[in-house]
C-alpha positions in Angstrom: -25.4 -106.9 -35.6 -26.1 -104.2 -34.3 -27.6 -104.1 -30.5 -29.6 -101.2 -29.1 -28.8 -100.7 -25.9 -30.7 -96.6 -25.4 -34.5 -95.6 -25.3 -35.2 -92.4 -26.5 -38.0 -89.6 -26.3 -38.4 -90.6 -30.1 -39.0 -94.5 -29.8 -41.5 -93.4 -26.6 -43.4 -91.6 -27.9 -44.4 -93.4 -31.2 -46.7 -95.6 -28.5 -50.2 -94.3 -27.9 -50.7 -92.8 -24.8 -47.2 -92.5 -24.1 -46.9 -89.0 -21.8 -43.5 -87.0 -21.7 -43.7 -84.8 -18.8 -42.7 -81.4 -19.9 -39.0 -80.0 -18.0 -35.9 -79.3 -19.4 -34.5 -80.9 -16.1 -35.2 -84.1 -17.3 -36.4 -86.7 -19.7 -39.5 -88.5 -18.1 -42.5 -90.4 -19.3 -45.4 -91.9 -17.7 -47.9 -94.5 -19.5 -51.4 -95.4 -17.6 -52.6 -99.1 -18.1 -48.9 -100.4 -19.1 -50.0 -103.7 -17.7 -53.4 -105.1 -17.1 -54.7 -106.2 -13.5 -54.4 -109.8 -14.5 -50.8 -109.3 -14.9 -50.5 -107.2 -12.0 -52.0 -109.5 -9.8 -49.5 -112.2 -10.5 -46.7 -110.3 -10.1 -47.8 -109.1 -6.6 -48.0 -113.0 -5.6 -44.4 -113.8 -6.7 -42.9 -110.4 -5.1 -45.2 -111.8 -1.8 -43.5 -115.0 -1.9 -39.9 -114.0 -2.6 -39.9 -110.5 -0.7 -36.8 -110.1 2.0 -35.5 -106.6 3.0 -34.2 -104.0 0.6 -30.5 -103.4 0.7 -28.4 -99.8 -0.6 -25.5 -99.3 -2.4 -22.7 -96.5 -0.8 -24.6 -97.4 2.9 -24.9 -94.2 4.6 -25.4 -95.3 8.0 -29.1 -94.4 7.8 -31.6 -97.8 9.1 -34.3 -95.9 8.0 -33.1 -94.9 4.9 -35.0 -97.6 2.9 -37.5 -99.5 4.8 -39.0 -101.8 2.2 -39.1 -105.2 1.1 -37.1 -106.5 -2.3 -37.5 -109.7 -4.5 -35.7 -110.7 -7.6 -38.2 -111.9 -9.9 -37.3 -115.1 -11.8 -36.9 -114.9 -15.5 -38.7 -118.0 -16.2 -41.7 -117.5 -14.4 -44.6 -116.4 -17.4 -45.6 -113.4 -15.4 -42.0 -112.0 -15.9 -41.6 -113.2 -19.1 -45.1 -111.4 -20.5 -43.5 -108.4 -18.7 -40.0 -108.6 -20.3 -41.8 -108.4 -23.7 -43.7 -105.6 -22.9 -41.1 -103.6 -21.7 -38.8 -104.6 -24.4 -41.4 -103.5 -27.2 -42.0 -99.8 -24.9 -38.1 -98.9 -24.6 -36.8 -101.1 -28.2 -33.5 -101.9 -25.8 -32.2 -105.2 -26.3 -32.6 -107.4 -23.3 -29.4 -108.3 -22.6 -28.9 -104.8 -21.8 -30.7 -104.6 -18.7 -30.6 -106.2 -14.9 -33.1 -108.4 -13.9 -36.4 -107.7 -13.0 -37.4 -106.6 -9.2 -40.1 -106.3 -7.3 -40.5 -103.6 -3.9 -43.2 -103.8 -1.3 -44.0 -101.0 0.9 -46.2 -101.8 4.1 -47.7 -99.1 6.3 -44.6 -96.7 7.3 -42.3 -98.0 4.7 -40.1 -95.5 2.2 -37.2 -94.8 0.4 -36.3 -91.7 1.3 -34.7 -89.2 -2.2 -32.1 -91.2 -4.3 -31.0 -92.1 -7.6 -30.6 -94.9 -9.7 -27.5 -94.2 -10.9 -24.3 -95.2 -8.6 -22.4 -91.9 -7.7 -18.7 -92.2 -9.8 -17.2 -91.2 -6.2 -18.9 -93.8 -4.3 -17.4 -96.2 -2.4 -19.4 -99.4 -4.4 -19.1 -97.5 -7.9 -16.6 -100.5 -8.8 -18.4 -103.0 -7.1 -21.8 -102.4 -9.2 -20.3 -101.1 -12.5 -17.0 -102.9 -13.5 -18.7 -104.8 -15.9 -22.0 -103.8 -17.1 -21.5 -99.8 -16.8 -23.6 -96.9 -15.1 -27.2 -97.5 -15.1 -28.9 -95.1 -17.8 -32.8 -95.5 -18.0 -35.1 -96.7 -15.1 -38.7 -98.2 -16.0 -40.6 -98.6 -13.0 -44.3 -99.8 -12.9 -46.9 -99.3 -9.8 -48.7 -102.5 -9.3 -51.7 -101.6 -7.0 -53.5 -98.6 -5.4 -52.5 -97.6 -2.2 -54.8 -96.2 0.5 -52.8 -93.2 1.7 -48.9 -91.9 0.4 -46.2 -93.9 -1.0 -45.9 -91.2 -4.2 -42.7 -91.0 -5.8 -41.5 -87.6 -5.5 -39.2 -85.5 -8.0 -37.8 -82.5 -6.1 -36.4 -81.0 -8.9 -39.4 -80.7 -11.1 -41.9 -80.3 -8.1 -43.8 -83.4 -9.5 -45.2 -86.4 -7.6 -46.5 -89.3 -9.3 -49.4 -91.4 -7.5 -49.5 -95.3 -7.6 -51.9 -96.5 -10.3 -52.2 -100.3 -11.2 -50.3 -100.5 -14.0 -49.3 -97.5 -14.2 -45.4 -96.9 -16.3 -43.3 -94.3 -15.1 -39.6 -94.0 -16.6 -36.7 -91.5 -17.4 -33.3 -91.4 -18.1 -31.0 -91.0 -15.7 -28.2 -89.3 -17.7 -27.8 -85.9 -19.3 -27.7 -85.6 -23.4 -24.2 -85.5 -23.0 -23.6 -88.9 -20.5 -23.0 -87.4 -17.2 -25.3 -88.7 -14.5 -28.6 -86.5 -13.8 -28.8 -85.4 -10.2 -32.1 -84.2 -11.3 -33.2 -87.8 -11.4 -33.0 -87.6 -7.8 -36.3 -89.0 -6.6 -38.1 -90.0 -3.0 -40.4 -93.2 -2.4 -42.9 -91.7 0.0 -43.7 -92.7 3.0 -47.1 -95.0 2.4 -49.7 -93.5 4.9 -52.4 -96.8 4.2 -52.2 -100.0 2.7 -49.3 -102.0 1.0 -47.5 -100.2 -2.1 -46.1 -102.7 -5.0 -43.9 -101.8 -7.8 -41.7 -103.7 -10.5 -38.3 -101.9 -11.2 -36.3 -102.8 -14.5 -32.9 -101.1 -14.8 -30.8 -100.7 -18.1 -26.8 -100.5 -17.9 -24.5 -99.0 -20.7 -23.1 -102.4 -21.3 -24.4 -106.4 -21.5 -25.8 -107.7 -18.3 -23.1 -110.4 -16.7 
């Protein structure tokens, strides 16, 4: 049997409101109401009750580099399971393909400053995070609430930041058409100005998640 294991530009789009946005830098998509505020709502509870600080891979010395809070949401709770469905029926990649769900919280002052998803192939922690299940290739990231003032996510390379809107979809791929790593997928958690900032990240590796 055969497992898919890639989104595509294709399988995203065939869903109504789906929205690629339009570079050649890049594959990215953004869907409003992904989730409803019912759903939303629970999931901020469970990243509340689980949250502890966020952590980097290849640790560049910087404290400040990501200031938020991170919790691994459990599989069994219905929230997460509602949410695995969802995404499973947006992207059409079989589950077993991707890590498990996580939620961020960003207080007042909190970022992560420009990134990727990917792990660099010359980083020190590329073996460490993918000797088994592979490079990450496509990130789906919802924004759970409003926020008062900031905490955009910023793409320098296509001049483009995305606002936080509950329930809100935002995801691309982090490779090029031929495999290699995007460094156009380089993207910056901004600073949040007012408020708290919650978001559910689901990442997708090349190979079966361990």
């Amino acid at each position: 049997m055969n497992l898919r294991r890639e989104s595509s530009v294709e399988l995203l789009l065939v869903h109504p409101g789906v929205q690629r946005i339009p570079n050649a830098k890049l594959e990215i998509f953004q869907l409003r109401r992904f989730l409803t505020p019912a759903l939303c709502s629970k999931l901020i509870k469970l990243i509340d009750t689980g949250r502890r600080p966020s952590t980097i891979a290849d640790d560049n010395g910087d404290q400040y580099f990501r200031t938020s809070e991170t919790c691994d949401l459990a599989a069994e709770e219905p929230a997460v399971i509602a949410l695995e469905q969802l995404l499973q029926d947006l992207s059409g990649i079989d589950p077993q393909f991707g890590e498990p769900v996580q939620g961020q919280r960003y207080a007042t002052g909190q970022e992560f400053k420009p990134h990727t998803d990917y792990f660099a192939p010359d980083g020190q922690d590329f073996g460490k995070y993918c000797s088994v299940a592979g490079q990450r290739t496509w990130t789906f990231m919802v924004y759970l609430n409003p926020v008062g003032a900031g905490g955009g996510t910023r793409f320098k390379a296509i001049n483009r930041i995305f606002r936080p809107e509950e329930g809100k979809l935002l995801c691309w791929n982090n490779r090029r058409a031929d495999g290699r790593v995007n460094p156009n997928t380089l993207h910056h958690g901004m600073k949040v100005r007012q408020g708290l900032k919650y978001v559910i990240t689901k990442w997708y590796r090349e190979k079966p998640w361990a």
